[in-house]
PDB file of N, CA, C, O and CB in Angstrom:
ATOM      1  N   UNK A   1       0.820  -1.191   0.000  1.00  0.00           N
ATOM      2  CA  UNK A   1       0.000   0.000   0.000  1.00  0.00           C
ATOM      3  C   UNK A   1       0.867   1.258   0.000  1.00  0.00           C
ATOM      4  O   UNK A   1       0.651   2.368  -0.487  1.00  0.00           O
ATOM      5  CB  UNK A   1      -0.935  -0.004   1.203  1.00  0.00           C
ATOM      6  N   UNK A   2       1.948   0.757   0.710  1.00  0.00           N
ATOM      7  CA  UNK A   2       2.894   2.062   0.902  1.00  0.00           C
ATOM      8  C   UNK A   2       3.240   3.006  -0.571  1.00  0.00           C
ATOM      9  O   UNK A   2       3.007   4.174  -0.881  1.00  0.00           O
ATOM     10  CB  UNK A   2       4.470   1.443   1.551  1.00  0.00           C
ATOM     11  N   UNK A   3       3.928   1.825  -1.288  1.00  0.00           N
ATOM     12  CA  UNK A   3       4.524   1.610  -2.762  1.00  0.00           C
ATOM     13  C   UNK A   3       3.550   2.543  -3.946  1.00  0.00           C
ATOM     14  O   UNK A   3       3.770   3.435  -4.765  1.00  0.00           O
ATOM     15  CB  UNK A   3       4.439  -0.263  -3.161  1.00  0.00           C
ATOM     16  N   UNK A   4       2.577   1.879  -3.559  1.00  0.00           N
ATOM     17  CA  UNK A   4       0.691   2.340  -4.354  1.00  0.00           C
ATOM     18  C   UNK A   4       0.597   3.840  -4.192  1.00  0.00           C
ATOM     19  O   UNK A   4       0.248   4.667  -5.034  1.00  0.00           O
ATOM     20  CB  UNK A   4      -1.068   1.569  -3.270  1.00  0.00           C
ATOM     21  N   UNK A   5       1.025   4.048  -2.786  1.00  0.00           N
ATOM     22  CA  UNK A   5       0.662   5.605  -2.118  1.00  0.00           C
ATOM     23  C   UNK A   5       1.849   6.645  -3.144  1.00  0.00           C
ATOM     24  O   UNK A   5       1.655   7.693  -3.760  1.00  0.00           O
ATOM     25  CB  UNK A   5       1.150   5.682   0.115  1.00  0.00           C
ATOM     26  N   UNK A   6       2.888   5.931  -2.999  1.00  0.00           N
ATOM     27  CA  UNK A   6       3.947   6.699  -3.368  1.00  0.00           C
ATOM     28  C   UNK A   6       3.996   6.615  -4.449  1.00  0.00           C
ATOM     29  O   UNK A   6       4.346   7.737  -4.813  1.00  0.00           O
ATOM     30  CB  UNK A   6       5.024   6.523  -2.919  1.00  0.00           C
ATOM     31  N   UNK A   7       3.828   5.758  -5.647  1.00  0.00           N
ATOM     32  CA  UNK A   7       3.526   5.935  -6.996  1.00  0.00           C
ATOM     33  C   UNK A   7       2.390   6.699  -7.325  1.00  0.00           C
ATOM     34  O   UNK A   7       2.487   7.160  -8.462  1.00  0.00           O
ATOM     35  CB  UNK A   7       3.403   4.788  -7.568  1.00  0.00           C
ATOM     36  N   UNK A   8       1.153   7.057  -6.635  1.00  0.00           N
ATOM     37  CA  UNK A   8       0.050   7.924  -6.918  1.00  0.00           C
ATOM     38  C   UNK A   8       0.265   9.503  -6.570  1.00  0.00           C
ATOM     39  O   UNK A   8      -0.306  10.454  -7.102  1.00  0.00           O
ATOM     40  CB  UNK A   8      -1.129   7.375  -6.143  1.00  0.00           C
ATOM     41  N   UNK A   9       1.600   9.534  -5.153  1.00  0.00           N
ATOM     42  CA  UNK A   9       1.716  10.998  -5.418  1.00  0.00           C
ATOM     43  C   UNK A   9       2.658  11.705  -6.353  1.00  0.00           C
ATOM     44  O   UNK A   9       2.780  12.855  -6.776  1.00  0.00           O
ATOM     45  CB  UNK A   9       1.960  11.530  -4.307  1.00  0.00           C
ATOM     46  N   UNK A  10       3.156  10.775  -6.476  1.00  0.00           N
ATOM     47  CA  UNK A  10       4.613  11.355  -7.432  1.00  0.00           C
ATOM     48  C   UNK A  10       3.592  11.706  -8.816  1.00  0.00           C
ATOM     49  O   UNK A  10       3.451  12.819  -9.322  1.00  0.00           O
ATOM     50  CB  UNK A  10       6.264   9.752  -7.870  1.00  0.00           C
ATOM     51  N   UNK A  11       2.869  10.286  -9.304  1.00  0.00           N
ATOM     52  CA  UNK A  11       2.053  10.695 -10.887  1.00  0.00           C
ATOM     53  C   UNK A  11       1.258  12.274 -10.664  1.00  0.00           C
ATOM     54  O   UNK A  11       1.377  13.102 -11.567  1.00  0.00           O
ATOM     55  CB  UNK A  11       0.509   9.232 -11.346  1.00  0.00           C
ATOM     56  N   UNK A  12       0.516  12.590  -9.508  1.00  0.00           N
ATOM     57  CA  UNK A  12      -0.124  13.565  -9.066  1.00  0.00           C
ATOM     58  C   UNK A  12       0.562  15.112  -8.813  1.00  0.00           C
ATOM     59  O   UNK A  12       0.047  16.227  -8.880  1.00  0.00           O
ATOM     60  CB  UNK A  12      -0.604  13.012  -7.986  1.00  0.00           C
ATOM     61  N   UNK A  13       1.976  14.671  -8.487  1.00  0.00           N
ATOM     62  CA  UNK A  13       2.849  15.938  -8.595  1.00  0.00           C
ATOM     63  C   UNK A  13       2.120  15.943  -6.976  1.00  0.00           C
ATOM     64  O   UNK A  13       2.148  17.055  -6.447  1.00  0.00           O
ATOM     65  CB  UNK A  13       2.542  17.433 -10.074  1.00  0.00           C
ATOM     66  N   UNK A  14       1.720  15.249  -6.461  1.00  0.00           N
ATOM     67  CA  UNK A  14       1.451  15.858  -4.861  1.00  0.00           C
ATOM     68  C   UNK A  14       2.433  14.986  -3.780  1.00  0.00           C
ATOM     69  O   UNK A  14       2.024  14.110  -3.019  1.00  0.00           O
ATOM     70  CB  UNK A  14      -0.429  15.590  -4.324  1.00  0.00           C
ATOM     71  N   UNK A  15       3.575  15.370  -3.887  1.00  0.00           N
ATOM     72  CA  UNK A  15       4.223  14.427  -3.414  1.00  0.00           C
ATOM     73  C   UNK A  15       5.436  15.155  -2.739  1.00  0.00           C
ATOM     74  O   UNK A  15       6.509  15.208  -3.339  1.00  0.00           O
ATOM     75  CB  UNK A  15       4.506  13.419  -4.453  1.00  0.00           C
ATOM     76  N   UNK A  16       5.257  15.804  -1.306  1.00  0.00           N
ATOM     77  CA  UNK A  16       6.418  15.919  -0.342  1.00  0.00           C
ATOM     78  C   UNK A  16       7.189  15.431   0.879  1.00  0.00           C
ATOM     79  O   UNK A  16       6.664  14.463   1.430  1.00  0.00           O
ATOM     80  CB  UNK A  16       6.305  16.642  -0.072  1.00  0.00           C
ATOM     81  N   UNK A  17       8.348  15.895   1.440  1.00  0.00           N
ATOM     82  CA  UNK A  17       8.844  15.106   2.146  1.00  0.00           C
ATOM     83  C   UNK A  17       7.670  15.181   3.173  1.00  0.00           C
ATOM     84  O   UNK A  17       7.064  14.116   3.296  1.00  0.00           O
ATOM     85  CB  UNK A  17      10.263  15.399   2.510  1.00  0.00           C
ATOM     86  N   UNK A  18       7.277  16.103   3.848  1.00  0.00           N
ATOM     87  CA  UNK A  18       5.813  15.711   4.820  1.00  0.00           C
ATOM     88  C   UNK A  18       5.181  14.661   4.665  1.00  0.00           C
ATOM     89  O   UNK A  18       5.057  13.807   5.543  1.00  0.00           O
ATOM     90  CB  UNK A  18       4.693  16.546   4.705  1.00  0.00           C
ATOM     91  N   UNK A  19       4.632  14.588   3.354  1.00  0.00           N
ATOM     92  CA  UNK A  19       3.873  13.181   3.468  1.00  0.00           C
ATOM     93  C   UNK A  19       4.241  11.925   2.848  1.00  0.00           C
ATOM     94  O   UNK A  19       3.451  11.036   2.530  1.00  0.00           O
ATOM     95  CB  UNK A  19       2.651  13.310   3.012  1.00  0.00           C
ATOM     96  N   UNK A  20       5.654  11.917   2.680  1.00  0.00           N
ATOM     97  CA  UNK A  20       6.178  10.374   2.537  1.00  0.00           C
ATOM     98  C   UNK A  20       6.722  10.236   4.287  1.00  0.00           C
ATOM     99  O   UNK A  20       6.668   9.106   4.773  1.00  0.00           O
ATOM    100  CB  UNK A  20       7.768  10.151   1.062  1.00  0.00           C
ATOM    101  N   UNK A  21       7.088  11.076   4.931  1.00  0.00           N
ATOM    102  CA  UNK A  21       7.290  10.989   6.129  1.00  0.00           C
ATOM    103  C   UNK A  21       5.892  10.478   7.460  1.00  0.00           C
ATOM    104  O   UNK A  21       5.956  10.056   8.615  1.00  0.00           O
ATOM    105  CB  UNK A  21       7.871  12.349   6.220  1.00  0.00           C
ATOM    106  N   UNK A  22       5.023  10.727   6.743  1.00  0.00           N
ATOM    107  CA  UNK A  22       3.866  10.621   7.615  1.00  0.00           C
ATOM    108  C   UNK A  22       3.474   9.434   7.079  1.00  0.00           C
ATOM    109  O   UNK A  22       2.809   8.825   7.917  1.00  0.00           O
ATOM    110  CB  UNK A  22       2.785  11.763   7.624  1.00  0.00           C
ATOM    111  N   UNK A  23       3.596   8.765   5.950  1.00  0.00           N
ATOM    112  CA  UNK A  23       3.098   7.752   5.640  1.00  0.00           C
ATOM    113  C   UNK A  23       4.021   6.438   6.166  1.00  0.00           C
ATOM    114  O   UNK A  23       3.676   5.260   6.257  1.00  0.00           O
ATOM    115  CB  UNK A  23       2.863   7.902   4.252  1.00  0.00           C
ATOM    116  N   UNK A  24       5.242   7.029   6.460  1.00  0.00           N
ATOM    117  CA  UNK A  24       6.639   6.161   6.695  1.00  0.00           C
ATOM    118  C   UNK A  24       5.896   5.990   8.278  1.00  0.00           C
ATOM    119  O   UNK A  24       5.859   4.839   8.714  1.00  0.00           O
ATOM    120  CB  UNK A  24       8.613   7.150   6.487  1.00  0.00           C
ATOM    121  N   UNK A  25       5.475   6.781   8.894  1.00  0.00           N
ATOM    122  CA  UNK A  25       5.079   6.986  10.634  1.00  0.00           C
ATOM    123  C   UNK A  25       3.998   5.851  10.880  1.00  0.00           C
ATOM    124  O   UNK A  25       4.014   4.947  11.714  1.00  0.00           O
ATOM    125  CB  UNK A  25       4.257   8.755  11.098  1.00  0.00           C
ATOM    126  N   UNK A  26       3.232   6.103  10.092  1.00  0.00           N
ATOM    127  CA  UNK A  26       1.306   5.465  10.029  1.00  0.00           C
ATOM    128  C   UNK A  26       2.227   4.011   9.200  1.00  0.00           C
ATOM    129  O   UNK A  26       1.504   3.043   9.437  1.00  0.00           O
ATOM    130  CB  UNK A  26      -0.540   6.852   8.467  1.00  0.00           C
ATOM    131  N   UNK A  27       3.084   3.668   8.628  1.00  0.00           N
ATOM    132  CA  UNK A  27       3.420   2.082   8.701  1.00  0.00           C
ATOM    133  C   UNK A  27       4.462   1.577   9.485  1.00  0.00           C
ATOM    134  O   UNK A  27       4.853   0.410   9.500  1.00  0.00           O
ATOM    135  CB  UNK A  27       3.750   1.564   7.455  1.00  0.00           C
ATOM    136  N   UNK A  28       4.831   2.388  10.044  1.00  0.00           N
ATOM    137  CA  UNK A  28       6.127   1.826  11.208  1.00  0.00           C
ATOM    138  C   UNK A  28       6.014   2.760  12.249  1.00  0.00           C
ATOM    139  O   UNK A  28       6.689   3.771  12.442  1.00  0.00           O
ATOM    140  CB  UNK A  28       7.899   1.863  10.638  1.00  0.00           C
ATOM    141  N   UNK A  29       4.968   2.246  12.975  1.00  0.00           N
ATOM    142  CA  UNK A  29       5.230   3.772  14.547  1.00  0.00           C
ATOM    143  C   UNK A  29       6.619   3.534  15.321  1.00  0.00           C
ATOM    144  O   UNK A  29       7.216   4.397  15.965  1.00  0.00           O
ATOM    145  CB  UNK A  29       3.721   3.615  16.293  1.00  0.00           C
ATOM    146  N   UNK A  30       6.839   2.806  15.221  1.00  0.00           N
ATOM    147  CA  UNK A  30       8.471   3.164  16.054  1.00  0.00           C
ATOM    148  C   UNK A  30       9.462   4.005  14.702  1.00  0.00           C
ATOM    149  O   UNK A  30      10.515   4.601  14.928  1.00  0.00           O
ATOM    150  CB  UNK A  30       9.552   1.147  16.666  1.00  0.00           C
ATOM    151  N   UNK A  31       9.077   3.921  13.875  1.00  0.00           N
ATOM    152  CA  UNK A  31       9.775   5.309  13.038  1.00  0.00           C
ATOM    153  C   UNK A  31      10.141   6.605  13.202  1.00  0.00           C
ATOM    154  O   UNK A  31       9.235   7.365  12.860  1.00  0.00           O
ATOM    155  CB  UNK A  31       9.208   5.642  12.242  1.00  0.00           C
ATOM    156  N   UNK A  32      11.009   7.090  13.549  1.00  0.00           N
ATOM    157  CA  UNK A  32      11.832   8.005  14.048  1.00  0.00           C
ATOM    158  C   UNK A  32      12.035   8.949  13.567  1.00  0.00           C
ATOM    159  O   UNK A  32      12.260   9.633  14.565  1.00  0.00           O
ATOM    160  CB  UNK A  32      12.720   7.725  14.248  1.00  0.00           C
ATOM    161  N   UNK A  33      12.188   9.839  12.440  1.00  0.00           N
ATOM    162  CA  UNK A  33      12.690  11.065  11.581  1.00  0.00           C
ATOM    163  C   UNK A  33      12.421  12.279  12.587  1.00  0.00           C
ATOM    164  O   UNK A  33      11.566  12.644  13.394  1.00  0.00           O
ATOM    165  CB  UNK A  33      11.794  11.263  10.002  1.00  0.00           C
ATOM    166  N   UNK A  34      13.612  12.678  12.080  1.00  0.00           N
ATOM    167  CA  UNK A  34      14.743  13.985  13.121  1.00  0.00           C
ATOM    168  C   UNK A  34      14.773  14.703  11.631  1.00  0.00           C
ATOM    169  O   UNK A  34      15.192  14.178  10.599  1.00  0.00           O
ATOM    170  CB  UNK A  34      16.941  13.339  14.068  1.00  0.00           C
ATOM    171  N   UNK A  35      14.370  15.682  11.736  1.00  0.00           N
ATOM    172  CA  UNK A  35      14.538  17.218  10.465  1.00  0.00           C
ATOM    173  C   UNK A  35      16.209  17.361  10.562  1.00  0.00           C
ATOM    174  O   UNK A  35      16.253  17.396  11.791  1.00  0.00           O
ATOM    175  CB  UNK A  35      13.537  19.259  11.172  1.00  0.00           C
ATOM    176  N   UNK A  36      17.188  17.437  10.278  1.00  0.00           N
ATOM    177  CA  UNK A  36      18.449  18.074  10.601  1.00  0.00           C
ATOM    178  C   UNK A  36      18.810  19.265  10.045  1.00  0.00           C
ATOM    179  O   UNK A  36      19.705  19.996  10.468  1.00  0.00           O
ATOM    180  CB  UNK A  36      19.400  17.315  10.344  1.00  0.00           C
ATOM    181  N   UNK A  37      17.887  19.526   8.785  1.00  0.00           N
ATOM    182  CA  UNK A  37      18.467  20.232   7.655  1.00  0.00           C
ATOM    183  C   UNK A  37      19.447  20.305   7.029  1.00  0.00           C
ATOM    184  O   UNK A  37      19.920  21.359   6.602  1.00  0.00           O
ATOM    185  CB  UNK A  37      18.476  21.028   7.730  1.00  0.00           C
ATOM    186  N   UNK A  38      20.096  18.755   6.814  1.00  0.00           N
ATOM    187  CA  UNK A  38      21.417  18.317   6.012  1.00  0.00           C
ATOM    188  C   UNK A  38      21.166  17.250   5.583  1.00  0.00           C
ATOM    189  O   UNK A  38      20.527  16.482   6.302  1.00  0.00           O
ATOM    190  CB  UNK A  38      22.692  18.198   6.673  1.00  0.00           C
ATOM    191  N   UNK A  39      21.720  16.696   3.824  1.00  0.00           N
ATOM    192  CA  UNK A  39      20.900  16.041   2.903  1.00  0.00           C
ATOM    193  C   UNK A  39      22.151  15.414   2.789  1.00  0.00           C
ATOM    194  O   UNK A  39      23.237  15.981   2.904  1.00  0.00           O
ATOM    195  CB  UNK A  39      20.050  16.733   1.663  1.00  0.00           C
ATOM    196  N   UNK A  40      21.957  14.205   2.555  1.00  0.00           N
ATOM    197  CA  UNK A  40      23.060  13.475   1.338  1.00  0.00           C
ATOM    198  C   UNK A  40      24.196  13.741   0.466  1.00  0.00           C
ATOM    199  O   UNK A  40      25.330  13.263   0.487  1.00  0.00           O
ATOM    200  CB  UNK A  40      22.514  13.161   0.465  1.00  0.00           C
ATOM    201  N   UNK A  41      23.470  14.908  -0.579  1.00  0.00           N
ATOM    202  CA  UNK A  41      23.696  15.428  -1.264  1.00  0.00           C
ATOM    203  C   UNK A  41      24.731  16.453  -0.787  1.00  0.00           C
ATOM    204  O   UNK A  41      25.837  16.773  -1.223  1.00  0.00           O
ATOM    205  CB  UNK A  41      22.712  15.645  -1.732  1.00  0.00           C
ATOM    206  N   UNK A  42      24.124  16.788   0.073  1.00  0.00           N
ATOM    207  CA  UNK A  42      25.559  18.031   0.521  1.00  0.00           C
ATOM    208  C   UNK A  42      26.958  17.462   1.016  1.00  0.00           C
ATOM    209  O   UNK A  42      27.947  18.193   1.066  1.00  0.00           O
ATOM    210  CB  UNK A  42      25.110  19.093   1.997  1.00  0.00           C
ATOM    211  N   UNK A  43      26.985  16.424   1.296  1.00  0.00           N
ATOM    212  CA  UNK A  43      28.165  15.824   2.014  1.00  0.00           C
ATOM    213  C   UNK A  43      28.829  15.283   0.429  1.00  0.00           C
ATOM    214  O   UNK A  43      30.035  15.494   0.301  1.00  0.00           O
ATOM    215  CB  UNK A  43      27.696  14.408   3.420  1.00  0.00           C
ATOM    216  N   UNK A  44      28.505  14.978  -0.109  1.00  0.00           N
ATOM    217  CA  UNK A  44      29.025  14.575  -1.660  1.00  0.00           C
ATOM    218  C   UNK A  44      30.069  15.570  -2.548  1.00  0.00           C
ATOM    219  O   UNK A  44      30.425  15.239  -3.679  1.00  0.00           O
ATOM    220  CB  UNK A  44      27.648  14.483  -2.608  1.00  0.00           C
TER     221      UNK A  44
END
């Protein structure tokens, strides 16, 4: 369902880190995400 969710927002263009994060929460409540404001990308 997760997969379903996330292929329907991306086609929809409605698709942010908020709510892949909330959907990550509502299928794993011991799921954890900490904001840091530092990406991957920047350490590269």
């Amino acid at each position: 369902m997760l997969f379903r969710n996330l292929f329907e927002w991306k086609r929809s263009g409605n698709c942010s880190k908020e709510i892949i994060v909330t959907a990550f929460k509502n299928l794993l409540p011991e799921f954890d995400h900490k904001e840091t404001g530092r990406y991957l990308d920047a350490k590269m």
